[in-house]
ChimeraX commands (.cxc) that place a marker at each C-alpha (Angstrom):
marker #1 position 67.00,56.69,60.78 radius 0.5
marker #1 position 65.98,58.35,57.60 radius 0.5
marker #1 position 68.63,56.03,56.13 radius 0.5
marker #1 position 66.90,53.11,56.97 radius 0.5
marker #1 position 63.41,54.63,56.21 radius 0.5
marker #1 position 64.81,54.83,52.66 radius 0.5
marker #1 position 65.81,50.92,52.83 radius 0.5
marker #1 position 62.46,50.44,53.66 radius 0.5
marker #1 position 61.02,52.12,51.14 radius 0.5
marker #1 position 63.05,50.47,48.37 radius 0.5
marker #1 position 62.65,47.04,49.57 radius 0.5
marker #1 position 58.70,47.55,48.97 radius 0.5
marker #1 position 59.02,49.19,45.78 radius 0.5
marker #1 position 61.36,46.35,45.05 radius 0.5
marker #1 position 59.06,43.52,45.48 radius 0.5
marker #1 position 56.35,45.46,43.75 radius 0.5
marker #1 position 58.58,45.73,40.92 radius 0.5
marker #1 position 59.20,42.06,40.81 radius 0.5
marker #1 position 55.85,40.97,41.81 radius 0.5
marker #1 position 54.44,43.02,38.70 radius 0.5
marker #1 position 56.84,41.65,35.90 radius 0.5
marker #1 position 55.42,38.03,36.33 radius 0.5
marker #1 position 51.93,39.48,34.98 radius 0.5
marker #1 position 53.04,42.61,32.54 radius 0.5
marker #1 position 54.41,40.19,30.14 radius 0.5
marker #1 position 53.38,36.31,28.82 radius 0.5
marker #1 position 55.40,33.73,27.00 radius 0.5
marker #1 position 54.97,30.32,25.11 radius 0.5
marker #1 position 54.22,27.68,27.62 radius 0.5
marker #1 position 55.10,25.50,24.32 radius 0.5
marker #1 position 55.81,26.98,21.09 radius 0.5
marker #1 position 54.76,24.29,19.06 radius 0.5
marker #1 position 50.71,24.43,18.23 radius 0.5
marker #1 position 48.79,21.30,19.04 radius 0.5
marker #1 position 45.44,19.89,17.43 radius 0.5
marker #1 position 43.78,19.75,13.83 radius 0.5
marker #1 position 46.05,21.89,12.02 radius 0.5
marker #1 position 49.70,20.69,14.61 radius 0.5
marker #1 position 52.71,21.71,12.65 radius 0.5
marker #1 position 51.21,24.20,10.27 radius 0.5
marker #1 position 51.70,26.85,12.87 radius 0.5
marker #1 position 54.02,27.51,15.25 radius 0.5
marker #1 position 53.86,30.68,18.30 radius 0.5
marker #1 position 57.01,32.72,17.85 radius 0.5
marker #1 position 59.19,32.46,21.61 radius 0.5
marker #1 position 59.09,35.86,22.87 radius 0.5
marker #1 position 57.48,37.90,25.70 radius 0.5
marker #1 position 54.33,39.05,25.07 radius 0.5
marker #1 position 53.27,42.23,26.54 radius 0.5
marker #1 position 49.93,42.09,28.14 radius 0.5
marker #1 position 47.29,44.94,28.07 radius 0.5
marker #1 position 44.93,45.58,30.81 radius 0.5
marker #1 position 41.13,47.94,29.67 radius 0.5
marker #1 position 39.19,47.54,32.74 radius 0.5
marker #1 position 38.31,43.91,33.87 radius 0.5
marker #1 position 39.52,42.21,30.94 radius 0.5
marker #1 position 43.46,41.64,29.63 radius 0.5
marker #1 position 44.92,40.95,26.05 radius 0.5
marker #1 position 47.59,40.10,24.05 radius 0.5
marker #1 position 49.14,39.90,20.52 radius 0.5
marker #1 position 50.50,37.18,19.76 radius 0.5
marker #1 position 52.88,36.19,16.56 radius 0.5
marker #1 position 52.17,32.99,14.62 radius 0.5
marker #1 position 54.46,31.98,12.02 radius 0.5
marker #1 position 53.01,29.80,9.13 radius 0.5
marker #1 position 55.73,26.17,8.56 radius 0.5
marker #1 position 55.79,24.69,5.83 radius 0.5
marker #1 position 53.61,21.44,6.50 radius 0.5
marker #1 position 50.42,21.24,4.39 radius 0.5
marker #1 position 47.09,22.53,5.38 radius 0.5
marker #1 position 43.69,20.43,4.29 radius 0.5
marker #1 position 41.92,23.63,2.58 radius 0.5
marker #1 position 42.35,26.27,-0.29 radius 0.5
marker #1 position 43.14,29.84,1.04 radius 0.5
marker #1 position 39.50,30.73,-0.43 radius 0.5
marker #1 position 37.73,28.55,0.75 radius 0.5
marker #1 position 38.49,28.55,4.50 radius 0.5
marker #1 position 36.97,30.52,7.43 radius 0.5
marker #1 position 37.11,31.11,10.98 radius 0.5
marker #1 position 35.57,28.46,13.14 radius 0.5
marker #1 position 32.46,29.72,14.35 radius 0.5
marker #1 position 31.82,32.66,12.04 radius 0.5
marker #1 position 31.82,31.76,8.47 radius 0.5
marker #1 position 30.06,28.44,7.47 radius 0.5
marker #1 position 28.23,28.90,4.02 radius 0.5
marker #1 position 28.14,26.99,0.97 radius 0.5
marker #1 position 31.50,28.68,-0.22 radius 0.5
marker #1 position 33.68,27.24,2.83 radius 0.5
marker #1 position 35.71,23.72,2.54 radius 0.5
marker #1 position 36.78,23.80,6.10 radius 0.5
marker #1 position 36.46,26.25,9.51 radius 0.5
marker #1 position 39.74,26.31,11.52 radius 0.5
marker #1 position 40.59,28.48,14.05 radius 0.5
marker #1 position 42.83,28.57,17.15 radius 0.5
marker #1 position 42.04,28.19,20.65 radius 0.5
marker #1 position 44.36,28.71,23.78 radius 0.5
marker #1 position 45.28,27.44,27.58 radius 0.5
marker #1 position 46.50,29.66,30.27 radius 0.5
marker #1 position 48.87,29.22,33.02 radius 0.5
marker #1 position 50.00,30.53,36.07 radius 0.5
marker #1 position 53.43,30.38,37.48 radius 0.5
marker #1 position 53.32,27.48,39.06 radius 0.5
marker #1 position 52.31,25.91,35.98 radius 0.5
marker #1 position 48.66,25.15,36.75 radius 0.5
marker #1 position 46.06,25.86,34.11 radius 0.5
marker #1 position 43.73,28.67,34.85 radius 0.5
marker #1 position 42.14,29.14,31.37 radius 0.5
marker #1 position 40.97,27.20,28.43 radius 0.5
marker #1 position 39.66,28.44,25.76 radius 0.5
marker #1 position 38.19,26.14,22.41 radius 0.5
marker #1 position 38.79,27.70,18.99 radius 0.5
marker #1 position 35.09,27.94,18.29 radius 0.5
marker #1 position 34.94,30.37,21.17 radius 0.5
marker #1 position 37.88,32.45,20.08 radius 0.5
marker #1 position 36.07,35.40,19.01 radius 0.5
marker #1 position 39.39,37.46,16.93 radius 0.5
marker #1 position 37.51,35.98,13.62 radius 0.5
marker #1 position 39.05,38.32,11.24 radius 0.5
marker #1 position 42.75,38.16,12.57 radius 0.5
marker #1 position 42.27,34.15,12.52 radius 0.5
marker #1 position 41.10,34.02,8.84 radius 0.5
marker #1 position 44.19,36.00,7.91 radius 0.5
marker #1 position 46.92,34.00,9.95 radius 0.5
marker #1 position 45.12,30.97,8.05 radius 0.5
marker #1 position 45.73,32.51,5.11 radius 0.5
marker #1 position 49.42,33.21,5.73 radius 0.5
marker #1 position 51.82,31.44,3.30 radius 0.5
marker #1 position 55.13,29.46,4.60 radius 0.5
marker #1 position 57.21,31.34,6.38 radius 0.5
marker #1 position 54.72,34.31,7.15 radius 0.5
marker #1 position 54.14,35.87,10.30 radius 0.5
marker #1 position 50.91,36.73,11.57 radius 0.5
marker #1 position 48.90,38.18,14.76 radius 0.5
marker #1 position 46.52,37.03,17.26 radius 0.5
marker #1 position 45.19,39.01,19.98 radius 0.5
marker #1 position 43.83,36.48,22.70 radius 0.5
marker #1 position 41.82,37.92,25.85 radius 0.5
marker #1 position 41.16,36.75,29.40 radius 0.5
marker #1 position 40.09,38.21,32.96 radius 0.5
marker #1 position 43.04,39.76,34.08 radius 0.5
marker #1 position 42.80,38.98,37.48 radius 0.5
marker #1 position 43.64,35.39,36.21 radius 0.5
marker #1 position 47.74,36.13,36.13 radius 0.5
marker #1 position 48.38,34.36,33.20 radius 0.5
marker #1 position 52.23,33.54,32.71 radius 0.5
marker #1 position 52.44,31.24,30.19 radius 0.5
marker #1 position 49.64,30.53,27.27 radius 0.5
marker #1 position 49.34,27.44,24.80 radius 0.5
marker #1 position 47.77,27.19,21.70 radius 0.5
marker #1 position 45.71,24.57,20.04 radius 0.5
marker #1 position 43.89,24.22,16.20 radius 0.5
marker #1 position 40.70,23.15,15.48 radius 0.5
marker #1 position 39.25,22.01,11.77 radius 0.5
marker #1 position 35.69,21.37,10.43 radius 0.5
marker #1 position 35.79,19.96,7.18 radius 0.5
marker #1 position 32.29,21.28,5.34 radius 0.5
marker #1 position 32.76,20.19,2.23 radius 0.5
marker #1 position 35.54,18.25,-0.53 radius 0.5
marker #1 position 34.62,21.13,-2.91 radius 0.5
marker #1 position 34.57,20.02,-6.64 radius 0.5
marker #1 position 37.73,17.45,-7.48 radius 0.5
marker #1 position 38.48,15.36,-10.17 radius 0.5
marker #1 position 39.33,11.56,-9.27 radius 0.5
marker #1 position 41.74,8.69,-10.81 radius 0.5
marker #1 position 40.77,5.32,-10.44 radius 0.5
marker #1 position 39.09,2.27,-11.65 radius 0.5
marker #1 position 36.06,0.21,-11.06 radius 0.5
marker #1 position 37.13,-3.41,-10.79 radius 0.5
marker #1 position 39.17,-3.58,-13.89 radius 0.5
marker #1 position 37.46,-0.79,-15.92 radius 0.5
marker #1 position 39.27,2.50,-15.72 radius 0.5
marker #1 position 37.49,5.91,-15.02 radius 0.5
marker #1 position 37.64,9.34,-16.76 radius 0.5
marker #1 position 36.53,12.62,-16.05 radius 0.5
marker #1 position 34.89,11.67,-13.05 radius 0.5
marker #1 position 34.57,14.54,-10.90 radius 0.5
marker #1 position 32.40,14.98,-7.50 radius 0.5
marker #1 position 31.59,16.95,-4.81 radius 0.5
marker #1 position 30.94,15.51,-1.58 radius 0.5
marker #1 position 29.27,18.00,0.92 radius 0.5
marker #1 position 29.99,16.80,4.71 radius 0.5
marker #1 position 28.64,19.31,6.55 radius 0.5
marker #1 position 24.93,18.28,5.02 radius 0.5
marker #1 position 25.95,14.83,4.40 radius 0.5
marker #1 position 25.44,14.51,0.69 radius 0.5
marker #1 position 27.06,13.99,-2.83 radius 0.5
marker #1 position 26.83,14.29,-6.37 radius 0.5
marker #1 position 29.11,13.66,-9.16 radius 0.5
marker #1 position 29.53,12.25,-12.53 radius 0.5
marker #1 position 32.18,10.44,-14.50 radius 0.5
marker #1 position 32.77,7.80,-17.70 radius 0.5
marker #1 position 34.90,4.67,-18.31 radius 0.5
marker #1 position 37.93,4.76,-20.03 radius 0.5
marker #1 position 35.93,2.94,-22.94 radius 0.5
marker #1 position 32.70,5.06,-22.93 radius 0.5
marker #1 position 32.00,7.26,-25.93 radius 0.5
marker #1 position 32.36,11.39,-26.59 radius 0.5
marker #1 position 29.61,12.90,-24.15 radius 0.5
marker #1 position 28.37,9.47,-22.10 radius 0.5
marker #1 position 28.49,9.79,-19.11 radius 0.5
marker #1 position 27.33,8.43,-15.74 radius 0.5
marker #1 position 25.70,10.88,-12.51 radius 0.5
marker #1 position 25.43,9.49,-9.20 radius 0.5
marker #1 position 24.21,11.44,-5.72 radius 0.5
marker #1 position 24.18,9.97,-2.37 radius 0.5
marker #1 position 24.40,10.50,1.10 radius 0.5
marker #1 position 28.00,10.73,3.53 radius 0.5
marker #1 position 28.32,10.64,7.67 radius 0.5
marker #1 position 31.55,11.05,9.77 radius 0.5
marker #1 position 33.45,7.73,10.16 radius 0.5
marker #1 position 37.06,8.21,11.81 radius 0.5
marker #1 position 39.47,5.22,11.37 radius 0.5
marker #1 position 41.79,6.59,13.22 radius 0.5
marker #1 position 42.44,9.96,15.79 radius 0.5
marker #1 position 44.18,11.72,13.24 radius 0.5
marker #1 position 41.81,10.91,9.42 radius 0.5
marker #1 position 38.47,12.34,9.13 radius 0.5
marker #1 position 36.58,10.01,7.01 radius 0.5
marker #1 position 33.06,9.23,6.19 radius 0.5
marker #1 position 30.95,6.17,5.08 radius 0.5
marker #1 position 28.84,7.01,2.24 radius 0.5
marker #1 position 26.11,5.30,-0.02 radius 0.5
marker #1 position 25.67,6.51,-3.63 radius 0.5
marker #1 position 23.01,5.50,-6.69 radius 0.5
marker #1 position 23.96,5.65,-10.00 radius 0.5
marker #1 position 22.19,6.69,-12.84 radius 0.5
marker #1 position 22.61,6.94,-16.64 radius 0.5
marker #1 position 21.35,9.58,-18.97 radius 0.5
marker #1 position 17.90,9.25,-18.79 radius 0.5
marker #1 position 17.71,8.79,-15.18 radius 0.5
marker #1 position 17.72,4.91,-15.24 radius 0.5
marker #1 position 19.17,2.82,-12.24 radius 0.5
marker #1 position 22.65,1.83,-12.95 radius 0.5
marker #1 position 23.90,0.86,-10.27 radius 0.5
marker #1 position 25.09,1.65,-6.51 radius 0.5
marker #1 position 28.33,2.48,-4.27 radius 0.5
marker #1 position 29.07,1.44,-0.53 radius 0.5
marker #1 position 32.27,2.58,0.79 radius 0.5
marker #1 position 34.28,5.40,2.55 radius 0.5
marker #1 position 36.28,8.45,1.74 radius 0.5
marker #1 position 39.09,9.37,3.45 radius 0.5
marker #1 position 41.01,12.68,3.69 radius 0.5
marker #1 position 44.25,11.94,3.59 radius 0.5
marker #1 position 48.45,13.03,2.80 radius 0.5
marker #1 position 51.40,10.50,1.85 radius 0.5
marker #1 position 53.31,13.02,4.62 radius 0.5
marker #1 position 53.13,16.29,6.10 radius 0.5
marker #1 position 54.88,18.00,3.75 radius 0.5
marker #1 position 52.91,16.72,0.71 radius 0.5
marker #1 position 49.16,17.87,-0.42 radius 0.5
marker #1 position 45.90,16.66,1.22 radius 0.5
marker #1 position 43.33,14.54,-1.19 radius 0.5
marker #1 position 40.74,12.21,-0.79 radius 0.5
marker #1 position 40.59,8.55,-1.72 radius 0.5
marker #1 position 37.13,6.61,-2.02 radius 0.5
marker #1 position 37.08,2.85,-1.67 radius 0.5
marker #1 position 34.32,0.05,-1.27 radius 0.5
marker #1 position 31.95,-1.70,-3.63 radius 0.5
marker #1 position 30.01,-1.29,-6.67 radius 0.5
marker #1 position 27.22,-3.21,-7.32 radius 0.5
marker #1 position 25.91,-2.60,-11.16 radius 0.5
marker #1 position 22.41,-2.75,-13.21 radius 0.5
marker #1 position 23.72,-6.96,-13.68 radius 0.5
marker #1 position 24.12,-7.01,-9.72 radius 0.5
marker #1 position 27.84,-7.56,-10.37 radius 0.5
marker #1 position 30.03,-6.36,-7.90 radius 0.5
marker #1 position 33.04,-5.03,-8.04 radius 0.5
marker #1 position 35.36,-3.31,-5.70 radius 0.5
marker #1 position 36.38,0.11,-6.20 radius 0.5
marker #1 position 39.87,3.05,-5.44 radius 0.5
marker #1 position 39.31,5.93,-6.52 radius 0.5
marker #1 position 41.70,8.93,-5.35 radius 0.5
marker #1 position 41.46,12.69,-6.16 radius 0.5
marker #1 position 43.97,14.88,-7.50 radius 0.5
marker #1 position 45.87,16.76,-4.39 radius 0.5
marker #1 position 43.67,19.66,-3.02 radius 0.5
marker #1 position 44.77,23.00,-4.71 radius 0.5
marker #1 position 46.06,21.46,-7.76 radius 0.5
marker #1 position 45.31,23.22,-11.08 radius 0.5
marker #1 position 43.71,20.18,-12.46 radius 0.5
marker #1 position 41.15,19.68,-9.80 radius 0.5
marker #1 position 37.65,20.02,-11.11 radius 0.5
marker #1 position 36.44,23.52,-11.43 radius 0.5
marker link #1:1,2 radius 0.2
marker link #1:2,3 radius 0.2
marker link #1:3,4 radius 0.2
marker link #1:4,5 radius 0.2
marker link #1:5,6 radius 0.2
marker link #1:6,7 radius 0.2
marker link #1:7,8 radius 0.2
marker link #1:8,9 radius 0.2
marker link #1:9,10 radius 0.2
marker link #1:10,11 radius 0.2
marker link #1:11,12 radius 0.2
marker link #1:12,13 radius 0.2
marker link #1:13,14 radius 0.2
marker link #1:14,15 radius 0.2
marker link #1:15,16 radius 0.2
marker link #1:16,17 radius 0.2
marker link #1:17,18 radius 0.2
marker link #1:18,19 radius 0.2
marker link #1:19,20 radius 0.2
marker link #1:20,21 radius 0.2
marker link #1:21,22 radius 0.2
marker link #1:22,23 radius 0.2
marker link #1:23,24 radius 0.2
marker link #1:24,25 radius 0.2
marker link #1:25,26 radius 0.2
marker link #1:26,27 radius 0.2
marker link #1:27,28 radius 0.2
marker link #1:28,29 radius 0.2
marker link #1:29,30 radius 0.2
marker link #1:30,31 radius 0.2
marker link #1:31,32 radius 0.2
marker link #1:32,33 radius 0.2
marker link #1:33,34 radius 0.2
marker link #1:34,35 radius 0.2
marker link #1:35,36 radius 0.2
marker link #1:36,37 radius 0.2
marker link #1:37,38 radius 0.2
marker link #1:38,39 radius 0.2
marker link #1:39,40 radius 0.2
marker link #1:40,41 radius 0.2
marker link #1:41,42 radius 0.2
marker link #1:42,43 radius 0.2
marker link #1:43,44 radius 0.2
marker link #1:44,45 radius 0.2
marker link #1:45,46 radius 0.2
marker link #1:46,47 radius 0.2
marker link #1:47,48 radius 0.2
marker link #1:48,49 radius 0.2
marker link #1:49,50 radius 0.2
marker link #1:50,51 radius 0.2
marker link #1:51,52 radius 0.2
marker link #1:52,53 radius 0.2
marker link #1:53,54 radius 0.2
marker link #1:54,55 radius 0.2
marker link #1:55,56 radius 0.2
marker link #1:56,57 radius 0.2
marker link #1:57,58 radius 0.2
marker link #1:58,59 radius 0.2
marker link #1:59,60 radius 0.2
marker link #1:60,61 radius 0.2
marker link #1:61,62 radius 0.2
marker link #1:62,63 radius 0.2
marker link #1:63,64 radius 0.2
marker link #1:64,65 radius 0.2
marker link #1:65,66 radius 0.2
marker link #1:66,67 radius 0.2
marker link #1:67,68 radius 0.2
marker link #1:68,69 radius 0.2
marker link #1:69,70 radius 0.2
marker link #1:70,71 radius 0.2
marker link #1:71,72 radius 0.2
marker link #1:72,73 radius 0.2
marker link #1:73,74 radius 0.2
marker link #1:74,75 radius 0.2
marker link #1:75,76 radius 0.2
marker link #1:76,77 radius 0.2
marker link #1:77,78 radius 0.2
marker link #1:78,79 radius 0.2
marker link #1:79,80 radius 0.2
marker link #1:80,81 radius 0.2
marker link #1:81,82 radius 0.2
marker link #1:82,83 radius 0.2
marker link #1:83,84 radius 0.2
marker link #1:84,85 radius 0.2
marker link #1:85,86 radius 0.2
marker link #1:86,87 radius 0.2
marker link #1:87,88 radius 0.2
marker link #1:88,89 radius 0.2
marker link #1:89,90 radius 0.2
marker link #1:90,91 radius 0.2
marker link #1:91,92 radius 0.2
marker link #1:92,93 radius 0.2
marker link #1:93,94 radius 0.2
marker link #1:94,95 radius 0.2
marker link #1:95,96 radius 0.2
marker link #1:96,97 radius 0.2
marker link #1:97,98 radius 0.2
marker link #1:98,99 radius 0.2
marker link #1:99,100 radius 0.2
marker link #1:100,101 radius 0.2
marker link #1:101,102 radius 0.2
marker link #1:102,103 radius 0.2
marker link #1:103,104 radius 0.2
marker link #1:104,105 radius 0.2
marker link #1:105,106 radius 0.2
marker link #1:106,107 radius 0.2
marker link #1:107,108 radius 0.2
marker link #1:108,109 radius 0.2
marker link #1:109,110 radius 0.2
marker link #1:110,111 radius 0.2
marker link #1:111,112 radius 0.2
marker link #1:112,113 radius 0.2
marker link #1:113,114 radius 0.2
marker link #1:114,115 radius 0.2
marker link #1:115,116 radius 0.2
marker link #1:116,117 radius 0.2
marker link #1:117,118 radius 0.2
marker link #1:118,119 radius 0.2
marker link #1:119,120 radius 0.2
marker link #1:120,121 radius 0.2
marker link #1:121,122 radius 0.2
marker link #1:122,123 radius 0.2
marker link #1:123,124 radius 0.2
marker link #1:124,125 radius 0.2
marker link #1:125,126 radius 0.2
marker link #1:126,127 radius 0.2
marker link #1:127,128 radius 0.2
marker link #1:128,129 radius 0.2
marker link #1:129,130 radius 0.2
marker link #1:130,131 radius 0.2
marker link #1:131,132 radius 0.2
marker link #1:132,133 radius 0.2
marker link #1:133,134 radius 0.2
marker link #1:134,135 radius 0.2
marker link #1:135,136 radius 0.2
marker link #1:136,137 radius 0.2
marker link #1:137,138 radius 0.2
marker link #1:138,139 radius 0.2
marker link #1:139,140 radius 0.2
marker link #1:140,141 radius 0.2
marker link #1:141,142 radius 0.2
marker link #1:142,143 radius 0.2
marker link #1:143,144 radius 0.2
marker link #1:144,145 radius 0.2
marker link #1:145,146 radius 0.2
marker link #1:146,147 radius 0.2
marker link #1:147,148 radius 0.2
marker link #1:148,149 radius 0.2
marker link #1:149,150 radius 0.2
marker link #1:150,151 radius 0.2
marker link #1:151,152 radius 0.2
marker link #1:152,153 radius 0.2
marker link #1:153,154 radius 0.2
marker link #1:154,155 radius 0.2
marker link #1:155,156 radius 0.2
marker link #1:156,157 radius 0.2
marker link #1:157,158 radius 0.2
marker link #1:158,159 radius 0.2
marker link #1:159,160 radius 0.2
marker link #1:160,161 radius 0.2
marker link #1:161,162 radius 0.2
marker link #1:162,163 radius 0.2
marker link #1:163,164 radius 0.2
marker link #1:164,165 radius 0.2
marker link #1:165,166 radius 0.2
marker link #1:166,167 radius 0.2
marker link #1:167,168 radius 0.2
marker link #1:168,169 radius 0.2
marker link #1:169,170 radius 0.2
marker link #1:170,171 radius 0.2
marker link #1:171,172 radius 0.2
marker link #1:172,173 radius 0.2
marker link #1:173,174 radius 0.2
marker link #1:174,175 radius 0.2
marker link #1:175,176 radius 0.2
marker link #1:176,177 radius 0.2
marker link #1:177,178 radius 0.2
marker link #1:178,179 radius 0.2
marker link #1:179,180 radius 0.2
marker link #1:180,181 radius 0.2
marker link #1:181,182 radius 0.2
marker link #1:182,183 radius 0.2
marker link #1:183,184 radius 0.2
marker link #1:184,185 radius 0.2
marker link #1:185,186 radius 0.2
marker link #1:186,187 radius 0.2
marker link #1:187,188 radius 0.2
marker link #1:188,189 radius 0.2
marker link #1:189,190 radius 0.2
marker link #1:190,191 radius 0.2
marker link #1:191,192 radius 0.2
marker link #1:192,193 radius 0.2
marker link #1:193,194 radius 0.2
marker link #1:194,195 radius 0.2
marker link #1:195,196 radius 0.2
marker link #1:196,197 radius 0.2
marker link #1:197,198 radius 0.2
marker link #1:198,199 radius 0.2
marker link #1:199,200 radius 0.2
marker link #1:200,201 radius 0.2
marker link #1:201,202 radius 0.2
marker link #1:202,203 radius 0.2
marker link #1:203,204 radius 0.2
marker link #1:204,205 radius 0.2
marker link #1:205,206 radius 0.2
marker link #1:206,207 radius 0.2
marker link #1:207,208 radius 0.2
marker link #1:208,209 radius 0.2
marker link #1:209,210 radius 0.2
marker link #1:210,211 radius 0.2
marker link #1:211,212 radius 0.2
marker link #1:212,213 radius 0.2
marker link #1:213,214 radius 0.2
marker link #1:214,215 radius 0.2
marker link #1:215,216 radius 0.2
marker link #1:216,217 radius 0.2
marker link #1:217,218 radius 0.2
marker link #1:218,219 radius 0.2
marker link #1:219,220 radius 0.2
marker link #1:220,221 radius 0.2
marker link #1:221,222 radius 0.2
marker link #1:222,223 radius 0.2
marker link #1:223,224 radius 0.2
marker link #1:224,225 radius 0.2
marker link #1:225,226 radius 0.2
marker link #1:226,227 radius 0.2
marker link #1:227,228 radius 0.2
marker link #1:228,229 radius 0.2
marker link #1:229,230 radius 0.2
marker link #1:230,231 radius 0.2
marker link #1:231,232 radius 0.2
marker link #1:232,233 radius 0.2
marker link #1:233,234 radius 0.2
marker link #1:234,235 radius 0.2
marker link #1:235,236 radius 0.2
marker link #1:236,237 radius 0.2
marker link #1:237,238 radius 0.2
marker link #1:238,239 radius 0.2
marker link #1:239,240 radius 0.2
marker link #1:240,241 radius 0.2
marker link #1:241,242 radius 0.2
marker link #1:242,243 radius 0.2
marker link #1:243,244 radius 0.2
marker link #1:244,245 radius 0.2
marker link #1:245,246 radius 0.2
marker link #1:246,247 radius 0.2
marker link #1:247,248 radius 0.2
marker link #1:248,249 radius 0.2
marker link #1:249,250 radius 0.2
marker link #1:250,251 radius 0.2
marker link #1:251,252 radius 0.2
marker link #1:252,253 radius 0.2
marker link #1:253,254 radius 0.2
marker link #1:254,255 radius 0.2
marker link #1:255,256 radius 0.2
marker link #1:256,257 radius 0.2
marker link #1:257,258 radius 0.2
marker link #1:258,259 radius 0.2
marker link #1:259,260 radius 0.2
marker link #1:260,261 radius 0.2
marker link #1:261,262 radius 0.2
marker link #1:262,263 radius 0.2
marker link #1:263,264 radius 0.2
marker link #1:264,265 radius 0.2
marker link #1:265,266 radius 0.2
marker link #1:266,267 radius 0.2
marker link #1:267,268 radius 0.2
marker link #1:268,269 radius 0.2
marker link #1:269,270 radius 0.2
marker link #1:270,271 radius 0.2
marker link #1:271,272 radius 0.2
marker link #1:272,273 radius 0.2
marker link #1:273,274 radius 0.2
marker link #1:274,275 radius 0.2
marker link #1:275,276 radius 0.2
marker link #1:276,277 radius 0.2
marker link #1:277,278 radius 0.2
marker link #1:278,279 radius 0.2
marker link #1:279,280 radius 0.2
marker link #1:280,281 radius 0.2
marker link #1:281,282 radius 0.2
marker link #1:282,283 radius 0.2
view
């Protein structure tokens, strides 16, 4: 009898033994990391040890940085939902779905809600081939098993960049501008090819969100041109477009549309910057 009292007793702690693995530890549902930012990042397949303080679970995940390009500057990107001034390009962050055994989802949370600001500002900042953490919670009576992750990117602002181009048949120089999309303006200035030492051109306008497609954030913007003394010169219609050849090569931007000058000539216009990050963007 005491034998099979013993049996017993096993069995149970048995089946609590196996009934507590499934929620001490969480794994990649998918390692690959969907949305705004997919292929930058990837989550490193391991088991993931899950903490429990009170009502609420957590746990650290690794994210390793790939070597497909990222639209921002290291310095001049923050975490979605936290840091938004005049400094910032773009906010990013990472959000996350939860799963339970059975493969149903139980939690999903958007990267603006993911609250582990300064631990996603520094796995945005990792370079190729870099590891990083990120320490995701949740109600632990949820049971997570597996967990997904997903990006999300804001794009404030182009920052100052120097653009190539022509107008028509003229060429361009030195034309450098600074389109801010978060308060949907511009400014810049530039010269033809053919204009003298120290002539040069300003325009300013206004920019809103126009997506051609799912996967291009572009805006339609109007612009007024103006010469030294503040005389009408002229005015733009068209779009810019951020943009990559692939994913391996640098972001830019490329304008195109119309120009309609002081003569109400018009002309049409591609203008493209130099890649984001490069040394001879504008300063």
């Amino acid at each position: 009898m005491k034998k099979t009292l013993t049996g017993l007793f096993g069995g149970v702690l048995l089946a609590m033994a196996l009934t507590s693995c499934g929620s001490e530890t969480l794994k990649p549902e998918e390692t690959k990391i969907e949305g705004d930012l997919s292929g930058a990042f990837t989550l490193v397949d391991e088991e993931y040890p899950i903490n429990v303080d009170g009502d609420k679970a957590s746990v650290t995940l690794k994210i390793k940085r790939t070597d497909i390009t990222v639209p921002y500057l290291q310095d001049k990107v923050g975490a979605l939902g936290k840091e938004a001034d005049d400094e910032m390009m773009v906010q990013a962050g990472f959000g996350y779905k939860l799963y339970d055994t059975d493969g149903k989802e139980i939690d999903d949370v958007a990267a603006a809600d993911n609250e582990a600001f300064k631990e996603v500002k520094q796995v945005l900042n990792l370079q190729p081939g870099e590891e990083g953490e990120l320490t995701i919670t949740f109600d632990k009576k949820l049971k997570a098993a597996t967990v997904l992750l997903t990006t999300k990117a804001k794009i404030l602002s182009s920052g100052p960049l120097e653009f190539v181009g022509s107008i028509g048949k003229y060429g361009v120089k030195n034309f450098e501008a600074d389109f801010n999309f978060a308060k949907g303006e511009e400014k810049g200035k530039y010269q033809y090819v053919t204009s003298p030492a120290g002539a040069f051109l300003f325009f300013k306008g206004t920019n809103e969100s126009y997506n051609l497609t799912s996967n291009q954030n572009s805006w339609k913007f109007s612009m007024t041109e103006t010469n030294d003394a503040g005389g009408w010169c002229g005015s733009y219609e068209g779009t810019i477009t951020l943009m990559r050849e692939n994913e391996k090569s640098p972001y830019y931007y490329k304008m195109e549309g119309k120009f309609t000058n002081f003569r109400f000539d018009t002309y049409n216009f591609t203008i493209s910057s130099k890649a984001i990050g490069s040394k001879t963007s504008a300063e």
